[in-house]
PQR file with spaces between the fields and no chain letter, atoms N, CA, C, O and H, PARSE charges and radii, in Angstrom:
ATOM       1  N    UNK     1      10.834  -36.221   -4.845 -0.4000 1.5000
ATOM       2  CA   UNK     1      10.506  -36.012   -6.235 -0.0000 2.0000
ATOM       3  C    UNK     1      11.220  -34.754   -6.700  0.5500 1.7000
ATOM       4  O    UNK     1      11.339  -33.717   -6.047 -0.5500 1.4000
ATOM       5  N    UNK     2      11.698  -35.003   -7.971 -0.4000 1.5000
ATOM       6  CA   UNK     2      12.610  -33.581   -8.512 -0.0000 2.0000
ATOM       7  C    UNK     2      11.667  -33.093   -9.653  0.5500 1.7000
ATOM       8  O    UNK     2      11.413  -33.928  -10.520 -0.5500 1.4000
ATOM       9  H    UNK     2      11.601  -35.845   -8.501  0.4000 1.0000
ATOM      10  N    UNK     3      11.162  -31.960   -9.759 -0.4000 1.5000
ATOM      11  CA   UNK     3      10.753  -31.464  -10.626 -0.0000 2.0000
ATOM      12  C    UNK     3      11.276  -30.220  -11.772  0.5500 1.7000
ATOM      13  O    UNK     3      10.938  -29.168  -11.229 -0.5500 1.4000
ATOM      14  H    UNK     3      11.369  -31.281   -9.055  0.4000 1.0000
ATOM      15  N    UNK     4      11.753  -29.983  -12.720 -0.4000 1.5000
ATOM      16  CA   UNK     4      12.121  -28.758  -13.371 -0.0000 2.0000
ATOM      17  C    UNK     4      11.380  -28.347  -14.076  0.5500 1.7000
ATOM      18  O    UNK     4      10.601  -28.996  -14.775 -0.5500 1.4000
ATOM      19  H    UNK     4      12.027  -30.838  -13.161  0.4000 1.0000
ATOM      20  N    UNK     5      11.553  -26.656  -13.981 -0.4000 1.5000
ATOM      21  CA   UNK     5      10.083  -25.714  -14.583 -0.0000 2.0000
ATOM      22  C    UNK     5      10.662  -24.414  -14.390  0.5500 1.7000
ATOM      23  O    UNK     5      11.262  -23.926  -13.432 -0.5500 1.4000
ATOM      24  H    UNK     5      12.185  -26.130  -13.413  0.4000 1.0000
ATOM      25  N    UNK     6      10.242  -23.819  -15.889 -0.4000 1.5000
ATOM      26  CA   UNK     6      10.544  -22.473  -16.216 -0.0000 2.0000
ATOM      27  C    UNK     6       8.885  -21.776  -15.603  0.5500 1.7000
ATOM      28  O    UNK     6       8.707  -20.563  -15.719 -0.5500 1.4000
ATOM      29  H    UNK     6       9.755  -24.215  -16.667  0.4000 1.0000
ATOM      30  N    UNK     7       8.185  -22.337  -15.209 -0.4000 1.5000
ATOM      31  CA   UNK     7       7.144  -21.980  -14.542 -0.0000 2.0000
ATOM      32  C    UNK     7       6.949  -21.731  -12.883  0.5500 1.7000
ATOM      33  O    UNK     7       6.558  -22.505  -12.010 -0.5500 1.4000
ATOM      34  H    UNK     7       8.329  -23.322  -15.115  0.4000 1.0000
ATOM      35  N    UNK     8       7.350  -20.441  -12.824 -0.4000 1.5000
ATOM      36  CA   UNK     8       8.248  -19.686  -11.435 -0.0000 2.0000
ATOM      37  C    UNK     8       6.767  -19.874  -10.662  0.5500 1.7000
ATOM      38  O    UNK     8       7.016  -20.610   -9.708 -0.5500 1.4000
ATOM      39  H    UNK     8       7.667  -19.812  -13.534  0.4000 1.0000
ATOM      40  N    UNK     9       4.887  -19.431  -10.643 -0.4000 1.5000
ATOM      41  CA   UNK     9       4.515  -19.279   -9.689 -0.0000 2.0000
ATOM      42  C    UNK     9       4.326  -21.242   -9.919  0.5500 1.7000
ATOM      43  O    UNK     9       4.594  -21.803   -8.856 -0.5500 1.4000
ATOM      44  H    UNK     9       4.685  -18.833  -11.418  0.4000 1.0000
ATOM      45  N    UNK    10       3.998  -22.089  -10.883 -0.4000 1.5000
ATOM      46  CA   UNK    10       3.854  -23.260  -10.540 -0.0000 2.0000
ATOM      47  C    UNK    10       4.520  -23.968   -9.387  0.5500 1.7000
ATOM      48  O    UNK    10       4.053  -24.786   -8.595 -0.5500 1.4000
ATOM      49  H    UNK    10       3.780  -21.633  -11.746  0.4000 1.0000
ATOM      50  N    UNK    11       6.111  -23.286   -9.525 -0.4000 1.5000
ATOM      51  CA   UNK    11       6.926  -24.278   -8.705 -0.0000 2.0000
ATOM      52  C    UNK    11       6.794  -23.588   -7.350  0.5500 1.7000
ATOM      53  O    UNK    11       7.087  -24.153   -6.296 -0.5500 1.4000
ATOM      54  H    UNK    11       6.490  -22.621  -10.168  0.4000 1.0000
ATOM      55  N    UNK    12       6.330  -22.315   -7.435 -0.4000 1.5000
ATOM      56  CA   UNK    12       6.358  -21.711   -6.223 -0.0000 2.0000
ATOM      57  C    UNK    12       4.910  -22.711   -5.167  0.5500 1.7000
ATOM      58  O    UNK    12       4.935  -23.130   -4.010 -0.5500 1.4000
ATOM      59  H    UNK    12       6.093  -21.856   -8.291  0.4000 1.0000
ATOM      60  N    UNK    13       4.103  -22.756   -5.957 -0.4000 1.5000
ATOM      61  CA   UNK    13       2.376  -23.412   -5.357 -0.0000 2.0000
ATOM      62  C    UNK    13       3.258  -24.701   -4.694  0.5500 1.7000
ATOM      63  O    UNK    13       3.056  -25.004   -3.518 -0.5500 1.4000
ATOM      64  H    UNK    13       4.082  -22.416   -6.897  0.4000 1.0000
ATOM      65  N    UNK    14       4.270  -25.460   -5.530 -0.4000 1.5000
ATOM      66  CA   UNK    14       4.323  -27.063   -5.210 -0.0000 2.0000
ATOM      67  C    UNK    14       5.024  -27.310   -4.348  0.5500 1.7000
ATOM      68  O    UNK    14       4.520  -27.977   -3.444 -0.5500 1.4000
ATOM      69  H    UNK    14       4.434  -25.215   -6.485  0.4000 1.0000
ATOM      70  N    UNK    15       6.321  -26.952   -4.221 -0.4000 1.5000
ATOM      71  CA   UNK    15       7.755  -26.893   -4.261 -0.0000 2.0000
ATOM      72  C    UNK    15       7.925  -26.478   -2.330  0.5500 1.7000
ATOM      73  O    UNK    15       7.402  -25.600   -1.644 -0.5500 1.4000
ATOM      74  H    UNK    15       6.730  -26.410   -4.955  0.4000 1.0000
ATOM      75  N    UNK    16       8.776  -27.449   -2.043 -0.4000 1.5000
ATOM      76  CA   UNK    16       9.360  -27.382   -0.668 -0.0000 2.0000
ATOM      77  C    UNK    16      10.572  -27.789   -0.433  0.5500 1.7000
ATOM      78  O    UNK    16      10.519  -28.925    0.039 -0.5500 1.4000
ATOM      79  H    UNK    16       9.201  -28.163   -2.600  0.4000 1.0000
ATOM      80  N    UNK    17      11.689  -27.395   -0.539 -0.4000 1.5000
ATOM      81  CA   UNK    17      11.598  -26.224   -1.183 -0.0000 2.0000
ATOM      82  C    UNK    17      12.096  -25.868   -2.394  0.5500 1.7000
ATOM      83  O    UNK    17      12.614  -26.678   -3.163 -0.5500 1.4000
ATOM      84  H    UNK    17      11.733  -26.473   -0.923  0.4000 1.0000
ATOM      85  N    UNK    18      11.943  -24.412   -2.671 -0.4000 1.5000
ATOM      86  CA   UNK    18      12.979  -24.220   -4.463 -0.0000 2.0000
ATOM      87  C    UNK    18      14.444  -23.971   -4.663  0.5500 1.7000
ATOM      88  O    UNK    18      15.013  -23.040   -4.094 -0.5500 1.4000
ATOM      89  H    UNK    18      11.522  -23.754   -2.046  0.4000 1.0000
ATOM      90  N    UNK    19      15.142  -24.922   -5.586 -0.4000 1.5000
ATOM      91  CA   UNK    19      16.449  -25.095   -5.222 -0.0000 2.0000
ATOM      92  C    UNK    19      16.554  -24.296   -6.835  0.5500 1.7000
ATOM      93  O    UNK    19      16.072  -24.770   -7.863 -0.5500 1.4000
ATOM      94  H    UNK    19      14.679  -25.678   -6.048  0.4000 1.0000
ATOM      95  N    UNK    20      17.302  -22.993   -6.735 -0.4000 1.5000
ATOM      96  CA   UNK    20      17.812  -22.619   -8.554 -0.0000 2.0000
ATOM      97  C    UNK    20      19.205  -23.126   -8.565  0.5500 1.7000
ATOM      98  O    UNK    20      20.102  -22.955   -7.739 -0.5500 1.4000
ATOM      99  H    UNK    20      17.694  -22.607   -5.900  0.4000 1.0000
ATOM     100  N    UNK    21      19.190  -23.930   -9.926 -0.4000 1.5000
ATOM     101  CA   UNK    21      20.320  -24.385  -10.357 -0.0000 2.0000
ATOM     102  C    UNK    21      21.125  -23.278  -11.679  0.5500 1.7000
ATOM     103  O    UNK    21      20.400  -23.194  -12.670 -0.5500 1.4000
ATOM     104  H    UNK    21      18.461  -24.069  -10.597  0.4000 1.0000
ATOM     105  N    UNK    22      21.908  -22.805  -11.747 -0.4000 1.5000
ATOM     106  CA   UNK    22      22.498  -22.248  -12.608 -0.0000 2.0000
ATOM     107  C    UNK    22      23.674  -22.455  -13.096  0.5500 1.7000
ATOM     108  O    UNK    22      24.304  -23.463  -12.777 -0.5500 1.4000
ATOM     109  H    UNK    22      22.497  -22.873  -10.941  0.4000 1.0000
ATOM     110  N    UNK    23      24.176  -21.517  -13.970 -0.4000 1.5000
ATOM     111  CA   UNK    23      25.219  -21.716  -14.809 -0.0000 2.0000
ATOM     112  C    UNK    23      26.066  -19.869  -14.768  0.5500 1.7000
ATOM     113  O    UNK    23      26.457  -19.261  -15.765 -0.5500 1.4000
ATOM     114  H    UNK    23      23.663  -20.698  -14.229  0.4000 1.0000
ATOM     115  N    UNK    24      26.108  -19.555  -13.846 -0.4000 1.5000
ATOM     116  CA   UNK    24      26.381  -18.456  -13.015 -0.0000 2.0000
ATOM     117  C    UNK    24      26.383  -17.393  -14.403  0.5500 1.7000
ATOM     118  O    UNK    24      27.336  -17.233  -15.166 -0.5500 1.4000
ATOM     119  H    UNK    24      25.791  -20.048  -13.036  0.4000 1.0000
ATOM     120  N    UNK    25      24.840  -16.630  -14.501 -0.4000 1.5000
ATOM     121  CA   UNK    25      24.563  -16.258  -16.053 -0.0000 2.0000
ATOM     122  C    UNK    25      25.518  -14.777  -15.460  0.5500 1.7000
ATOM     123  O    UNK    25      25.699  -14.491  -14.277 -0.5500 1.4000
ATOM     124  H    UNK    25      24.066  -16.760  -13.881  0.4000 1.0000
ATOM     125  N    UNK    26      25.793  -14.356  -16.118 -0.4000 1.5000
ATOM     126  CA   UNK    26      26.267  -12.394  -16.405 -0.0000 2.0000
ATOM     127  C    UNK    26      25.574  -11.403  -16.452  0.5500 1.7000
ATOM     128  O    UNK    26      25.985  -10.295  -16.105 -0.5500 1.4000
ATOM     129  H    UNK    26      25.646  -14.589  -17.080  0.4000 1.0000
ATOM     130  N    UNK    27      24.027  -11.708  -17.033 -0.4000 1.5000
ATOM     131  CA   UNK    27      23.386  -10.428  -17.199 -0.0000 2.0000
ATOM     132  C    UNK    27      22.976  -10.486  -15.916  0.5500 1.7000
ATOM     133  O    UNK    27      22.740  -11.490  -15.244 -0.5500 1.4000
ATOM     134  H    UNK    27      23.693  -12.607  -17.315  0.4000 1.0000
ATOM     135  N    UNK    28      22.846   -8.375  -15.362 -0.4000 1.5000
ATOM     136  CA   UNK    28      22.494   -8.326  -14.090 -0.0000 2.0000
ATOM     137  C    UNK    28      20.836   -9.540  -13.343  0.5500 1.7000
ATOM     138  O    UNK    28      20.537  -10.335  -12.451 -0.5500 1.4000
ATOM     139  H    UNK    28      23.037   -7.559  -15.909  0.4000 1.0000
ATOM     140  N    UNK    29      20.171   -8.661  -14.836 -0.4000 1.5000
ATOM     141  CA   UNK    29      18.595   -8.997  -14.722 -0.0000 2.0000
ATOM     142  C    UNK    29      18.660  -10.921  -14.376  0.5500 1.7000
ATOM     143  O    UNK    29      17.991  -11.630  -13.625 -0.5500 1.4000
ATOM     144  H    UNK    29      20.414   -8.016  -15.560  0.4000 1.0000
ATOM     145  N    UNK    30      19.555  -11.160  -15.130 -0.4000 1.5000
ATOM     146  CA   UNK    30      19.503  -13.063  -14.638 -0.0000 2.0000
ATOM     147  C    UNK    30      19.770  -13.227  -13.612  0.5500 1.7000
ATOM     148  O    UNK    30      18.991  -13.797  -12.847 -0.5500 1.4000
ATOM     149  H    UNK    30      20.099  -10.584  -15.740  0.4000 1.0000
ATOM     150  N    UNK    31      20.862  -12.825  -13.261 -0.4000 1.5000
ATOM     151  CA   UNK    31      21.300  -12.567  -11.924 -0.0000 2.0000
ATOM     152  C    UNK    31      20.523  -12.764  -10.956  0.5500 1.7000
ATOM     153  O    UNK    31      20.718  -13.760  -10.260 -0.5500 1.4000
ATOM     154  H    UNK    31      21.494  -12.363  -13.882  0.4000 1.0000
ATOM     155  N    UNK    32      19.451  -11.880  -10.658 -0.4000 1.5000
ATOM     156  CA   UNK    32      18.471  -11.167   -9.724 -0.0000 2.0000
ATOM     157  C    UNK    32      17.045  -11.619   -9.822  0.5500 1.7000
ATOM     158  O    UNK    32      16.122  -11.057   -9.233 -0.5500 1.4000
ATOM     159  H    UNK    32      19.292  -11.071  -11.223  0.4000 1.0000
ATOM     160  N    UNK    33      16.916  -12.673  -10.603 -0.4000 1.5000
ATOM     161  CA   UNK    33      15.917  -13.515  -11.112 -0.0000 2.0000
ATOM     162  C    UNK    33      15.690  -14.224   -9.767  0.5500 1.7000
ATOM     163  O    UNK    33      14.871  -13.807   -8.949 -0.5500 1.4000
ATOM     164  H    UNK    33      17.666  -13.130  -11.082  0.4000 1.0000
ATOM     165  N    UNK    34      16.654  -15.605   -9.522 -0.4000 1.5000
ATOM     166  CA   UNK    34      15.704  -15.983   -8.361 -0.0000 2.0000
ATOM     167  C    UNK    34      16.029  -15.202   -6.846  0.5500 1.7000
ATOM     168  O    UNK    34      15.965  -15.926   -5.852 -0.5500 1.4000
ATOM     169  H    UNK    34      17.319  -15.944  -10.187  0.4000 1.0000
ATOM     170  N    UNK    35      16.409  -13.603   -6.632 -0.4000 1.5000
ATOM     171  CA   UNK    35      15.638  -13.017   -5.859 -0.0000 2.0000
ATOM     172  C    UNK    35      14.344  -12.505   -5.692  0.5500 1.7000
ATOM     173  O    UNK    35      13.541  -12.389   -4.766 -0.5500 1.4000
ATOM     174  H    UNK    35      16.461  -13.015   -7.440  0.4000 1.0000
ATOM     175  N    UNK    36      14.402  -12.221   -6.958 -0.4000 1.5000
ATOM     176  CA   UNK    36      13.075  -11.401   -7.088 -0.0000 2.0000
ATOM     177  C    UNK    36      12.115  -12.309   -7.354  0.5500 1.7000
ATOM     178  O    UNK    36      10.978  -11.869   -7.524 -0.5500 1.4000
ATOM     179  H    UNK    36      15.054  -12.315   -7.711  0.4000 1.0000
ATOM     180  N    UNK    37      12.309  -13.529   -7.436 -0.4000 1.5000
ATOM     181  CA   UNK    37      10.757  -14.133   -7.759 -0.0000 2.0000
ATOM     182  C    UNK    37      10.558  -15.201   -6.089  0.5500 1.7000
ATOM     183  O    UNK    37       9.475  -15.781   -6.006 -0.5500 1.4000
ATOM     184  H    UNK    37      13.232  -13.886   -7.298  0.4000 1.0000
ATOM     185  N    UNK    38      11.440  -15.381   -5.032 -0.4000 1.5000
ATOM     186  CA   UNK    38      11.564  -15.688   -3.497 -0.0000 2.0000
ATOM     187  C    UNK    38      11.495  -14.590   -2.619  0.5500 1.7000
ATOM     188  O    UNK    38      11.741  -14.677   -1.416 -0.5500 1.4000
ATOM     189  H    UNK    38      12.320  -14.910   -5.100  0.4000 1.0000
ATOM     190  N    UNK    39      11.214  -13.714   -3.114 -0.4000 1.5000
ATOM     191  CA   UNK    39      11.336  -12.412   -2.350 -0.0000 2.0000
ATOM     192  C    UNK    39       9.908  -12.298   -1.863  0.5500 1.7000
ATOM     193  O    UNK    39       9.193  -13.005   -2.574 -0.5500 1.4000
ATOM     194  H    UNK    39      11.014  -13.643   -4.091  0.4000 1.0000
ATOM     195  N    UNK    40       9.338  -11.780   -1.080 -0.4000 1.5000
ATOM     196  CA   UNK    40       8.061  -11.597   -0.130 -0.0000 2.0000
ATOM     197  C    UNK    40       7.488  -10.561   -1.570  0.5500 1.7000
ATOM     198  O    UNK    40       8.175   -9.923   -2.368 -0.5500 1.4000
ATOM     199  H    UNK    40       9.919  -11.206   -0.503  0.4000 1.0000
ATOM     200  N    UNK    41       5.812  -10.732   -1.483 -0.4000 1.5000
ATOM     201  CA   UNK    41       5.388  -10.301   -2.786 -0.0000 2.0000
ATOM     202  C    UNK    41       5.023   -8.906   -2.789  0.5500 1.7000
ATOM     203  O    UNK    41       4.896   -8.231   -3.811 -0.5500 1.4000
ATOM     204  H    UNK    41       5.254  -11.250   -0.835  0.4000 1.0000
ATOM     205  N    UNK    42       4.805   -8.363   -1.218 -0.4000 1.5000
ATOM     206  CA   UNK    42       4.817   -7.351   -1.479 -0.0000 2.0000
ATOM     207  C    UNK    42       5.669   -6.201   -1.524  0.5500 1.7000
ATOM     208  O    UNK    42       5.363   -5.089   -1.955 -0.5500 1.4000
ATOM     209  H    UNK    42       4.908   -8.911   -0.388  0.4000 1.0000
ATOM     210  N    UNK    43       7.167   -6.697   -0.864 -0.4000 1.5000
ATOM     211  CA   UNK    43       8.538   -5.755   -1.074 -0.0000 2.0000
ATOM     212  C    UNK    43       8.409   -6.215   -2.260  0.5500 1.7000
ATOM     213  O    UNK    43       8.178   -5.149   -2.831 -0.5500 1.4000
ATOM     214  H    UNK    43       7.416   -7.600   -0.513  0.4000 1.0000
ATOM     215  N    UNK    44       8.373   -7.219   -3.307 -0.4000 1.5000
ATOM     216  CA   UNK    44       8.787   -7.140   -4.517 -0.0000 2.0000
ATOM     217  C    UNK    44       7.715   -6.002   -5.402  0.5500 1.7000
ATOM     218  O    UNK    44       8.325   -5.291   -6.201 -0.5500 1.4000
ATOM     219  H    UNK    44       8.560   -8.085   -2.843  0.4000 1.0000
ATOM     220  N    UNK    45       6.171   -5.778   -5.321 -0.4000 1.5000
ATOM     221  CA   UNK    45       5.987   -4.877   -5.599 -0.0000 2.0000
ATOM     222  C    UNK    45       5.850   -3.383   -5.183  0.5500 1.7000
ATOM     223  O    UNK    45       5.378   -2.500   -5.899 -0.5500 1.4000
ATOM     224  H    UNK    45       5.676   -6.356   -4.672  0.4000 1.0000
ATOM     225  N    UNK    46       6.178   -3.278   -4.326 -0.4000 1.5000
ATOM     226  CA   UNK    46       6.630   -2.050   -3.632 -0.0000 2.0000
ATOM     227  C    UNK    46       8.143   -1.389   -3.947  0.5500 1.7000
ATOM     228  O    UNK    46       8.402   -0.310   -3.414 -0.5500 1.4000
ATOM     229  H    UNK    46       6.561   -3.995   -3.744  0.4000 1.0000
ATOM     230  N    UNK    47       9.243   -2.097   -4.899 -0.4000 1.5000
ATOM     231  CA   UNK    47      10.003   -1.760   -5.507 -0.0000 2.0000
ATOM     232  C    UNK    47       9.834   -1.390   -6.757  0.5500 1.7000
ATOM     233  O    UNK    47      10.788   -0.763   -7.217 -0.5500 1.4000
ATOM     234  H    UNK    47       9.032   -2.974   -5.332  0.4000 1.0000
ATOM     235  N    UNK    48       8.886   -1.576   -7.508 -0.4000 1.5000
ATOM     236  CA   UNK    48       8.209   -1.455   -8.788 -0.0000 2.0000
ATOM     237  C    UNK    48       8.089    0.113   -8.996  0.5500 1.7000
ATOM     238  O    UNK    48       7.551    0.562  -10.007 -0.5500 1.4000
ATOM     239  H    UNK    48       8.111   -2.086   -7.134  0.4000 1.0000
C-alpha cells in the first residue's frame, strides 16, 4: 500500500518504511527536513 502525507508523525505511527520523495528543494531548512523528522527523538531535541 502507498500512502502520501504531509503528516510527518502520522506516517511515522504507520509507515514501514518512509520513503521521501523530492524535487531536490534549495532551501537549507527543506533540505534537512527528512533528517530531522527520522532522526532519533531525543538527539533531535537535544539539538534544540
Amino acid at each position: 500500500m502507498l500512502i502520501v502525507t504531509h503528516e510527518m508523525q502520522f506516517a511515522r505511527e504507520i509507515a514501514n518504511p518512509v520513503i521521501f520523495m523530492n524535487g531536490a528543494p534549495e532551501d537549507e531548512r527543506t533540505r534537512s527536513f527528512p533528517r530531522r523528522v527520522t532522526s532519533n527523538r531525543r538527539a533531535d531535541t537535544a539539538h534544540r
